[in-house]
C-alpha positions in Angstrom: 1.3 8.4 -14.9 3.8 5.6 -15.4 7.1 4.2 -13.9 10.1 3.0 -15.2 11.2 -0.7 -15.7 15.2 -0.3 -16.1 15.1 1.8 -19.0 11.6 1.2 -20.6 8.7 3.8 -19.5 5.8 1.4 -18.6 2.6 4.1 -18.8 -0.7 3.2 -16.3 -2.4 2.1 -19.3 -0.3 -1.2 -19.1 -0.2 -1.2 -15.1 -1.2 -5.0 -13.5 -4.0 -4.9 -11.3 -1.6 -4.4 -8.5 0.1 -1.5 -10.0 -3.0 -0.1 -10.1 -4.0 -1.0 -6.6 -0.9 0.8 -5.3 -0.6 3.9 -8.0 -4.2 4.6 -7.3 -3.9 4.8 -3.3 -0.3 6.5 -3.6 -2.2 9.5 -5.7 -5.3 9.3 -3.1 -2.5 10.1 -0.4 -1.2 12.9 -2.1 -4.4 14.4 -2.9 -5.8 14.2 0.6 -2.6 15.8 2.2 -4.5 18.3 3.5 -7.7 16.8 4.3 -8.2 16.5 8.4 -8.5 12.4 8.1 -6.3 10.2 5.9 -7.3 6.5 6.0 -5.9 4.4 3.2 -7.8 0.9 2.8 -6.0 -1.6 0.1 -7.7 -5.1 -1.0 -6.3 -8.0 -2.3 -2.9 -7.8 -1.6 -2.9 -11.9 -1.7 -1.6 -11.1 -5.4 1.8 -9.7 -3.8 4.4 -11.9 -3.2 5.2 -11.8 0.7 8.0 -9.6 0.1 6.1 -7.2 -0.9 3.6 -7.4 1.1 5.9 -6.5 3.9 7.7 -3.8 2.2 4.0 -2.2 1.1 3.1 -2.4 4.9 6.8 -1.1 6.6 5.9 1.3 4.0 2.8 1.9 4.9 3.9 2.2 8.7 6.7 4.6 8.2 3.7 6.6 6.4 1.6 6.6 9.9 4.3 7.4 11.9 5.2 10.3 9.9 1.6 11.8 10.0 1.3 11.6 6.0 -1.7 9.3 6.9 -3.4 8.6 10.2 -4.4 4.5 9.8 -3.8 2.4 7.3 -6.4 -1.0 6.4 -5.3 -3.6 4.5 -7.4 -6.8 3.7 -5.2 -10.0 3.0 -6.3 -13.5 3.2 -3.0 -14.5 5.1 -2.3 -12.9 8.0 1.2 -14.8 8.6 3.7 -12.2 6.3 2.3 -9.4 9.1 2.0 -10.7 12.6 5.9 -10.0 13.5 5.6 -6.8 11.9 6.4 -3.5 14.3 3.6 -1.0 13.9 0.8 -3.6 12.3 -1.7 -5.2 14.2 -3.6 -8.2 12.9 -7.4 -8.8 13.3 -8.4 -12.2 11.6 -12.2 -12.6 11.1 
């Protein structure tokens, strides 16, 4: 497990915490393909940038709406990059 930074392999070993936030729930998805309830929860995403914090959730959106998962939690301590987002509703406690 790995990815590519231009043309350097970066293994998991090395991954951020983020990396492995995402890596982690991206395999979890893929595992559970055929299990009858996919729910993906991700914490902490107050370490991404807002960027991409809104690609991760378009992402995660397109992945609802496609049936590869059937609800998708996030936890975030700012709720602003979200509330104009299509598909995402926003529950502050």
């Amino acid at each position: 497990l790995g990815r590519w930074a231009g043309t350097v392999w970066v293994p998991h070993r090395s991954f951020s915490g983020t990396e492995q936030l995402i890596s982690c729930a991206g395999i979890s998805i893929a595992l559970a393909r055929q299990s009858p309830l996919k729910i993906v929860l991700l914490d902490e995403l107050g370490r991404l940038t807002v960027w991409n914090k809104q690609l991760l959730m378009g992402r995660l959106v397109n992945l609802v709406k496609d049936g590869f998962i059937d609800q998708a939690i996030t936890i975030d301590v700012d709720a602003e990059p979200y509330r104009k987002m299509e598909g995402v509703n926003v529950i502050e406690i």
